[in-house]
N, C-alpha and C positions, 0 to 999 in steps of 0.2 A: 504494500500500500504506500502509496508516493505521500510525499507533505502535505499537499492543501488535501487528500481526500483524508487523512487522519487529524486534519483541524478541524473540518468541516462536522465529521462523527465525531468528534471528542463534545460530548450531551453537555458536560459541566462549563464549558467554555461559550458555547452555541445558547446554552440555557442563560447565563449570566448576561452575554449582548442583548438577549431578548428581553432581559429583566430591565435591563438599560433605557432599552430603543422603546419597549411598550410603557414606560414611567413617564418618558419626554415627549412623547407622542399624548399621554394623559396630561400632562402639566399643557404644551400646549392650546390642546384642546380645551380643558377648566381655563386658562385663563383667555382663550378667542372668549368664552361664553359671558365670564366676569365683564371683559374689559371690551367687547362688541367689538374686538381688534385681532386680527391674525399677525404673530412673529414669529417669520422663516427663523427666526434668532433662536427663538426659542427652543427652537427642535434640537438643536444642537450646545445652548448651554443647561447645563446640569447645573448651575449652582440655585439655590433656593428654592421656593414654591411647591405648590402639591402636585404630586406627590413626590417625595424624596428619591431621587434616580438613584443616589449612591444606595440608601438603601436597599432601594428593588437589588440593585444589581448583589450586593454582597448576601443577601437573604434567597435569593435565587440560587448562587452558588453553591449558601450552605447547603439548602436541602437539596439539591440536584448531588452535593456532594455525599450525603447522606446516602440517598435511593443507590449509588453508582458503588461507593465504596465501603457504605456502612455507616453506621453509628457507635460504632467502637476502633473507627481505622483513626490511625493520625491524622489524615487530609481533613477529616470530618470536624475533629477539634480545632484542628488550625485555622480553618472557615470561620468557624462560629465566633472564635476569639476574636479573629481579625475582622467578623461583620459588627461585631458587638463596641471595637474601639471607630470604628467607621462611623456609626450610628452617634457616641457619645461625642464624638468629636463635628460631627453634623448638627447636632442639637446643641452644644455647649460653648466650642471655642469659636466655631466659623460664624455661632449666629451671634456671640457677643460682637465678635469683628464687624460685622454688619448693622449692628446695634452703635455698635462706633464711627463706623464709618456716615453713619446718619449727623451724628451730632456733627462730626468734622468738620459735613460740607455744610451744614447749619452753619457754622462758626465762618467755615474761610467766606460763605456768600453775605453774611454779615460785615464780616470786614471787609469785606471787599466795596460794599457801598460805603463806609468811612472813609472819606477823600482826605481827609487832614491825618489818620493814622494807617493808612490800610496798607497789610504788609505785602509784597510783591509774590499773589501766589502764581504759579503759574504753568501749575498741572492740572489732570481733566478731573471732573469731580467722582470720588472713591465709590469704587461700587457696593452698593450696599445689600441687594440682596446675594447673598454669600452661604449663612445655615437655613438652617428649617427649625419648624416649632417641631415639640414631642409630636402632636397630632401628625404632620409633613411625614415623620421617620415611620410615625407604625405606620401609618396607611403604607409608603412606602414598601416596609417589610412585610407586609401583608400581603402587597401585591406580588411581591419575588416571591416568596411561598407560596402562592396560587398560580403561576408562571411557573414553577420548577415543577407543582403535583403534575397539572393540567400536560406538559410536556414530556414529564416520565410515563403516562400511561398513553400519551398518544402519539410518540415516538419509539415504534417498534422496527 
């Protein structure tokens, strides 16, 4: 079996992109309906919004790595550990960044109309959606888990 035909079967890897591609394709979609606005952008960034891609993707993994290897192999625990720091670091560090990166631009667009003190900024304003809320990750996780079942029993 040549390379691309053993990437293409390898379920855990195949499973994960899907977990991906079907989260940013949902985010999306929930936000054309929110905001009456389609963004090509959107489909292609993962940071922020519902549902959580990083999630889908690493909760996909796990249990695709489950079905494939077990739930007493090493791959299975390594998954889970590393979808669980994924998850905490998605809901904790990246959404206070984004939490801060609000005020920032708060501040520099403030100073910036202070013509007698206003400091010389003059880079683009910081992006702020960056984590997700708790609600963003489970849905997220929820969805890779439903993605992983739905693909192990109809990928035969």
């Amino acid at each position: 079996m040549g390379i691309f035909e053993q990437i293409i079967s390898n379920k855990i890897l195949i499973t994960s992109f899907m977990g991906y591609f079907i989260a940013q394709i949902a985010k999306a979609v929930i936000e054309m309906i929110v905001d009456r606005s389609f963004s090509i952008r959107r489909l292609f960034s993962g940071n922020g919004g519902m549902p959580s891609s990083h999630a889908s993707t690493v909760c996909a993994m796990a249990t695709m790595t489950a079905f494939v290897r077990g739930l007493d192999s090493f791959e299975f625990a390594f998954t889970v550990v590393f979808a669980i720091v994924v998850m905490v670091d998605a809901s904790g560090v990246r959404r206070e960044t984004g939490n801060q990166a609000v005020i920032l631009n708060e501040l520099m667009e403030y100073f910036s109309k202070q013509r007698d003190n206003a400091p010389g900024f003059s880079h683009d304003k910081l992006k702020e959606l960056i984590g997700h809320t708790p609600l963003q990750v489970q849905t997220g996780a929820a969805l890779g888990i439903v993605i992983a079942v739905l693909t192990h029993f109809l990928w035969k």
